[in-house]
C-alpha positions in Angstrom: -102.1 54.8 -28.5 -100.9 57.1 -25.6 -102.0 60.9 -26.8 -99.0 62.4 -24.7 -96.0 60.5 -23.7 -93.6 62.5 -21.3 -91.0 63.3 -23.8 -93.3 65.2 -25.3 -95.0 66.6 -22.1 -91.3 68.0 -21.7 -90.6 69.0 -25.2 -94.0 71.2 -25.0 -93.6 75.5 -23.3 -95.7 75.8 -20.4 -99.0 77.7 -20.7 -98.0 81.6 -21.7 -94.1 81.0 -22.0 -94.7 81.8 -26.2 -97.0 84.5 -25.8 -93.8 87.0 -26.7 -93.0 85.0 -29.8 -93.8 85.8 -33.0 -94.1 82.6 -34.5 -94.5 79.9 -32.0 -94.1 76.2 -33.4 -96.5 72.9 -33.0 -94.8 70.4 -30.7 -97.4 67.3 -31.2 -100.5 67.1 -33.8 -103.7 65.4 -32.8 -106.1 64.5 -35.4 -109.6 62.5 -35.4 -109.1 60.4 -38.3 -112.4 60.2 -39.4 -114.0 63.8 -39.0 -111.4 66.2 -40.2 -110.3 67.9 -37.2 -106.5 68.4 -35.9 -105.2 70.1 -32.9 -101.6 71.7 -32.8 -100.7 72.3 -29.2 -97.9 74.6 -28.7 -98.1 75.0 -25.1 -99.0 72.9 -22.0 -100.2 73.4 -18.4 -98.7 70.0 -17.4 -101.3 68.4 -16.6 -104.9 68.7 -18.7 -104.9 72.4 -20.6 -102.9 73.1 -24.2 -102.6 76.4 -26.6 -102.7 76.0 -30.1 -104.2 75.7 -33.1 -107.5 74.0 -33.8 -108.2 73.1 -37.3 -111.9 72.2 -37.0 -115.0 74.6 -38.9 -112.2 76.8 -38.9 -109.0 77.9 -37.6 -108.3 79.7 -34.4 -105.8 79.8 -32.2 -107.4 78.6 -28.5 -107.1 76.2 -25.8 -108.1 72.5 -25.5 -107.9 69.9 -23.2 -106.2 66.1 -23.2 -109.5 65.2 -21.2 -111.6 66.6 -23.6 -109.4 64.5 -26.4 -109.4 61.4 -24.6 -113.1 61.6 -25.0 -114.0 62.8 -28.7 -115.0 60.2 -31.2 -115.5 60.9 -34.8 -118.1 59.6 -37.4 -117.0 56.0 -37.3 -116.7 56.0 -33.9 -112.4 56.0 -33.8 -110.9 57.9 -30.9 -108.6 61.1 -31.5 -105.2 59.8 -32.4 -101.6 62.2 -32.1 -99.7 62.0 -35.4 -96.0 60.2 -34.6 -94.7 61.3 -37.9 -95.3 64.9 -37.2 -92.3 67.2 -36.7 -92.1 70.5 -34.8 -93.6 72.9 -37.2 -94.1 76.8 -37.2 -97.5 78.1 -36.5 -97.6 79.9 -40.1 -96.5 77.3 -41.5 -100.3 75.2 -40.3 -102.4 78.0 -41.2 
């Protein structure tokens, strides 16, 4: 499965562009399927570098990379795959 397809690469805010909003939303959800971690990118540098929210040990608001996805494997092994079900979804709405 392709983690970012370029509908959503121009569906997603560049880096910074939501900093003024009070409620940004999730554009794409990532999510290992077998180690309980999700990413919620909000923003996107266009080429490697997203914003959002990582729902891991905890919940923080922070940046991650596609590289950096493209390479995490959970306990079984299975790559990180993007949810295709997921709609755009406020920030307050995830936490």
């Amino acid at each position: 499965m392709k983690l970012l397809t370029k509908e959503i690469i121009n569906k997603l805010p560049k880096l910074c562009a939501t900093e003024e909003v009070k409620d940004p939303k999730a554009i794409v959800k990532f999510f290992t399927p077998d180690a309980n971690w999700t990413w919620y990118a909000t923003e996107f540098d266009g080429e490697d570098t997203f914003f959002g929210l990582v729902d891991g040990h905890e919940k923080e608001l922070g940046n991650f990379s596609l590289s950096e996805l493209q390479r995490i494997r959970g306990l079984m092994n299975l790559p990180v795959e993007r949810d295709i079900c997921f709609k755009p979804t406020p920030l307050s709405e995830l936490r």
